[in-house]
Structures are given as C-alpha cells and as structure tokens.
N, C-alpha and C positions, 0 to 999 in steps of 0.2 A: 648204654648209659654214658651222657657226658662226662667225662673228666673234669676235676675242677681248673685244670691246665688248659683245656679247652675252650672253657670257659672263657677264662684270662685271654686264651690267643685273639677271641670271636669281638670282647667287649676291645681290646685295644684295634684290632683290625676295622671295628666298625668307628672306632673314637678317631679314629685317622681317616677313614672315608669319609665321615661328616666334617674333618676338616678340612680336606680336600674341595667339596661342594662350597663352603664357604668362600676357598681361594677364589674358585670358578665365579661364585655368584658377585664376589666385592672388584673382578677386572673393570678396568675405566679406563680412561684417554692416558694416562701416564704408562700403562702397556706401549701404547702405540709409541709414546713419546719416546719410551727406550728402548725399541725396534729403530724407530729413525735415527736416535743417536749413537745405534750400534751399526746402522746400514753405512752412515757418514764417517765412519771413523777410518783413518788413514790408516794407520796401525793395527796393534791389536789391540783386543780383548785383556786387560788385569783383573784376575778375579780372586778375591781377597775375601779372608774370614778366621776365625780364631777358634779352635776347640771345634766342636763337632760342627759349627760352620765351615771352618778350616774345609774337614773332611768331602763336605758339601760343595763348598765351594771349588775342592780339586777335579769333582766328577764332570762336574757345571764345565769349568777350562776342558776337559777334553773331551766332551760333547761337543762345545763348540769348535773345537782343533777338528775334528772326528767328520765336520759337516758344513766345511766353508769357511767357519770364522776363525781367524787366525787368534787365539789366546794363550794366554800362560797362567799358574796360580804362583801368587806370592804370598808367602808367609809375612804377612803383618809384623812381628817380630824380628824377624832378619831381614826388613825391609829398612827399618829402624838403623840398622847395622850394616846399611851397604848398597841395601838391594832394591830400594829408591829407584837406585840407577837402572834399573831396567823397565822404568816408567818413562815415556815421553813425548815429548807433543805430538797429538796424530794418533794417540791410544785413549782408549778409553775403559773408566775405573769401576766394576762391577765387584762392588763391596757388601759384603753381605753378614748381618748380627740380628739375632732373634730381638735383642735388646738397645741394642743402638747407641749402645752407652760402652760398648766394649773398648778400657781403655790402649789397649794395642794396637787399635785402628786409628789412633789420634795422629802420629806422625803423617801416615801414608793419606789422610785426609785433608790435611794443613798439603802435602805435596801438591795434591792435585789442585787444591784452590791456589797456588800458590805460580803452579804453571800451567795453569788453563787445560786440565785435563779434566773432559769430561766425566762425573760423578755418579754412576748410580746404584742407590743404595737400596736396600734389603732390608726391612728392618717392621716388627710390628707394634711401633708405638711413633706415633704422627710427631710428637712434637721432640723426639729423641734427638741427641747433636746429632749421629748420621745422618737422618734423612730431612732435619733443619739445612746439615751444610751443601744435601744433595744437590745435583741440577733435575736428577729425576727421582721422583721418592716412590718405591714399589711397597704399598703397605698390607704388610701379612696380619689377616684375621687374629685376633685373640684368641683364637681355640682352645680347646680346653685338652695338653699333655695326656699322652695314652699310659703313662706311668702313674696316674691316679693320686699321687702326690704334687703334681705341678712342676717339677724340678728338675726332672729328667729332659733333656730333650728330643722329645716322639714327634708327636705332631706336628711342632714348630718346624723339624729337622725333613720329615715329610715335603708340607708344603713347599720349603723353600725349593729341594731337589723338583717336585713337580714345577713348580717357576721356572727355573732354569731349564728345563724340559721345554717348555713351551717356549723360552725364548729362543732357543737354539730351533726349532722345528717352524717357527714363524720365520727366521730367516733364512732357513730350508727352502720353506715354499713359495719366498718371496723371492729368492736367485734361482729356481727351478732346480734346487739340486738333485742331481739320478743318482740311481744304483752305480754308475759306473762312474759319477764321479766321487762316490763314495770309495770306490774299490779302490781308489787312487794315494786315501788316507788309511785303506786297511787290507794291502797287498795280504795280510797272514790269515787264517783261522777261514772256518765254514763259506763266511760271505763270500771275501776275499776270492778263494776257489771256485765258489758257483760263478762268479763272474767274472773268471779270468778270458784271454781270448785264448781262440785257438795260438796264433801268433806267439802268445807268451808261453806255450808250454814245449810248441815245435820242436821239432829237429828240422836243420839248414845245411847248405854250401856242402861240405864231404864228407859228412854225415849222410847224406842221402844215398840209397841204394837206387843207382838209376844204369841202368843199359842199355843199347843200341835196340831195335831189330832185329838188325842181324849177328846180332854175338851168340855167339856158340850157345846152347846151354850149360856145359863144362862152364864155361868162364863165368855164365851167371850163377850159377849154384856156389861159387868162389867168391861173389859179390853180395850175393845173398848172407852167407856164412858169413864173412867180414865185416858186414855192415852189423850184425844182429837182430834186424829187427822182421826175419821169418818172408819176407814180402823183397821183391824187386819191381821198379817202375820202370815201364818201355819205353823209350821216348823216341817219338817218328824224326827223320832227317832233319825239320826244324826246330827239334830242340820238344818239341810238346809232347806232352804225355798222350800215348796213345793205347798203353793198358798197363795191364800189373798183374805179376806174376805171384802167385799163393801158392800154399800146401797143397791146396784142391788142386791148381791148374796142374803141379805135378804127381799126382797123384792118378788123374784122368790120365797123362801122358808117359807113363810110365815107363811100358814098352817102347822101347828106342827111342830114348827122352833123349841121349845124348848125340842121335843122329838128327837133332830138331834143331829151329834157333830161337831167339826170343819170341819173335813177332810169331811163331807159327805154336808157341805155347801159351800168350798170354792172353788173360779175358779181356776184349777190348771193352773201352768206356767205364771202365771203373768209379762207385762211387768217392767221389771229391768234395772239398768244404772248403768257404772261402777263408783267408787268414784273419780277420775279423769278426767272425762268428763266434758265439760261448763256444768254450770247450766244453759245456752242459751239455750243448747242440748237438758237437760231436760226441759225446756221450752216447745220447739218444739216439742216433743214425748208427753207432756201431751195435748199440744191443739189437735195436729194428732191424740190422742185416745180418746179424751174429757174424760182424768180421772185428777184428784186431787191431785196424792200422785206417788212418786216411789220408791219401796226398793232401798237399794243400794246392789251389792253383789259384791267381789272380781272379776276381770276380767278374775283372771287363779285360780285354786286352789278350792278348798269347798265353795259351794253356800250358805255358812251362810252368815244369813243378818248381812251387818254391820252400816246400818243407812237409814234413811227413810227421804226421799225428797217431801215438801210438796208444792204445785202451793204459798203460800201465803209468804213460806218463801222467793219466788221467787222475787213476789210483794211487799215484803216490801224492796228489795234491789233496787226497780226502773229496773226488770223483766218483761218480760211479755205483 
C-alpha cells in the first residue's frame, strides 16, 4: 500500500519532470546566443543570484569551473559592498531570479550596463527589469511550483540548475573536453583516481630498487630489503631493464641462492607499462598476472626503468 508520503514524493517528482519538459520544449536561438557570449568572453563567467537562486547559481559557477569555464559566484549583496570589484571587462554576467525583479540584483546590473559587461539573465517573466536590461534573456516556463502552494521554490529552482547544466555541457562539447582534462580540475575523489596516470602515482630516481647482473644476490636481497617494495629490477650493462627479481624467483632458487647473481636469478622480460598509461590499466595488468609491482619504462626509445609501480600505491588512491 502507498503512503500518503509517497504519494507527495511521486506528485512533486512528476510536477518537476513536466517542468523540466517545458524548459526542453520552450529552448530557442537565445540558447545559442548565450553559448556564443559565453564562448567569446575573455574572462570569466559571474554568476549571480539571491536566495535559493543564490544557492543555484553557486553550483552553476562550479560546474562551469569544474569543465572549462573559468567562473566565480558573487553574492549580489556583498557585491553592492565591494565586490563589484571582482567584475570586469572581458567577463561575462550570468544572473539568475525566478522573478526578475529581485531588488539585490539592481547594483550588480546598473555595473554591468555600465561597463560593457556582457548580461545574461535567468528569469521567467519576459518583460521583468532583468531580462529587459539583459543582452541575452533565457526565459524559464511558468510552471507550476512542486510545493502545491506556489511559493516555495521547487520547480523554478529545478529548471534553472537543469539550465545551467546544459549550458556548462554545450560548452563541454563545443571545446571537446575529455575525461583527462577533467582530471585536471578534480585531481581528488573517485574520478580523479580512475584517471590518474601511471606517472602520477610512481616511484622514481633512488627510490628504485635496481641492480647489476652481476651483483651478488647477498647484496641484492640488501637492496631489495632497503628499498621495500618486495621486487628488484636488473638492468643489462646499458642501463636497460633486462628482468626483475620476485618472491617466486627466489623461491625457485633457493638452494644456493647465494652462490647465484642477479642475472642468473632473474625472470627476463618482465611485464612493464608505459608512464602515460591509467594507473586503472595498470591495475588491470597486475590482477590479469597476479603480480604486485610494475616498472615503468619509456614507450619509444631505451628500456631504462624510469619508475616503479606498486598494486598499494594504487589502493591507497581508492584503486583497485
């Protein structure tokens, strides 16, 4: 049996989905128009709004921080008190009021006509001061509030965020932005990680666990131990990796391991990954071989190791 709470979720849920269709069906050439005055702006993105626009309008700024566009939010109010100043030629003003008439937007309004900063407004009533003083006027449907009283801001608050959603993902796809140059604006959390490179997670320079051929096993078991990462790499007379020494290798060699030297303990050709590669990749190449560790070595050019990739550094990036 429904709840009558469920009820309430289902009718407000659907009151917002039909206003959303509305947004979608009422887009027209003034879309486009504030794409192109966001593509041309020297500067950044000001994106402005008061009360739960406010709230809206801060997500909107780091959406578009988040995916290309260089933005900030300014509070309306303390714009009024100083913060003007961080408006100016070569930016452009992305203001946003369900009503249009919001009087805290009036200062920062008069700025922008005032120094040729380009205007555009948010607002859903056509003939409101905002989107009268706009240079682009984006006008949100009259839908009808999922609060059932009118008064609350639901749907309004809805739309606008899907707005700014599509305007930040049309400029997306209008600079080609990637996954990686995403990773760029969100080095932290889940993504960030999947698309880190091998390169950023490495171990380098005397950190590396690397020995001769010919060194003793004593001395490499000394270099192994000291380095800590379970594994030693062989490298032939010019410098290049020419195996790597494991648990396993000395495990097979057991018996008179320490009348051996490297070269006559180690598995040649070991697998390697380039320093460019996800660390995802390498991921996926140490579970598929169930080993621990991978050199890294140049893609084109001399097989010297340039750094050594371990399953843990993976895991503590939230890897794995």
């Amino acid at each position: 049996m429904t709840s009558t709470f469920q009820t309430t979720a289902r009718r407000v849920i659907r009151t917002e989905a039909d206003a959303l269709a509305q947004l979608e069906a009422g887009l027209n050439d003034e879309f486009d128009r504030a794409i192109e005055v966001l593509l041309n702006a020297r500067g950044r993105v000001i994106v402005s709004g008061m009360g739960k626009s406010g709230h809206i309008a801060r997500k909107i700024a780091a959406t578009f921080a988040s995916t290309g566009t260089p933005a900030h939010f300014v509070h309306p109010a303390e714009a009024s008190h100083g913060d003007l100043g961080m408006m100016a030629q070569g930016d452009v003003a992305l203001v946003l009021s369900n009503s249009g008439e919001t009087p805290e937007l009036a200062d920062l309004v008069a700025y922008t006509r005032r120094f040729a900063i380009p205007l555009i407004g948010v607002a859903s009533r056509p003939g409101s001061t905002l989107l009268r003083q706009s240079d682009v006027a984006l006008v949100l449907p009259q839908a009808e509030e999922a609060c059932g009283t009118g008064i609350v801001p639901t749907s309004s608050t809805t739309m606008t965020l899907a707005l700014g959603d599509a305007l930040a993902v049309a400029l997306m796809e209008h600079r080609a932005f990637t996954p990686e140059h995403f990773r760029e604006f969100h080095p932290g959390g889940k993504l960030g990680a999947r698309l880190s490179k091998v390169r950023d997670l490495m171990h380098a320079g005397d950190a590396l666990p690397l020995v001769d051929m010919d060194t003793p096993m004593g001395d490499t078991l000394i270099e192994i131990s000291q380095k800590g990462f379970g594994v030693a790499g062989v490298c032939a007379p010019d410098g290049t990796l020419a195996g790597i020494i494991t648990d396993g290798d000395l495990r097979r060699k057991m018996d008179g391991l320490l009348t051996h030297d490297a070269g006559q303990v180690m598995t040649a050709d070991p697998t390697t990954i380039g320093p460019d590669a996800l660390a995802e990749e390498a991921v996926a190449i140490m579970n598929q071989r169930k080993i621990t560790c991978l050199f890294v070595l140049a893609p084109d050019g001399p097989t010297n190791p340039l750094g050594l990739l371990h399953i843990h550094d993976c895991l503590r990036v939230g890897l794995g």
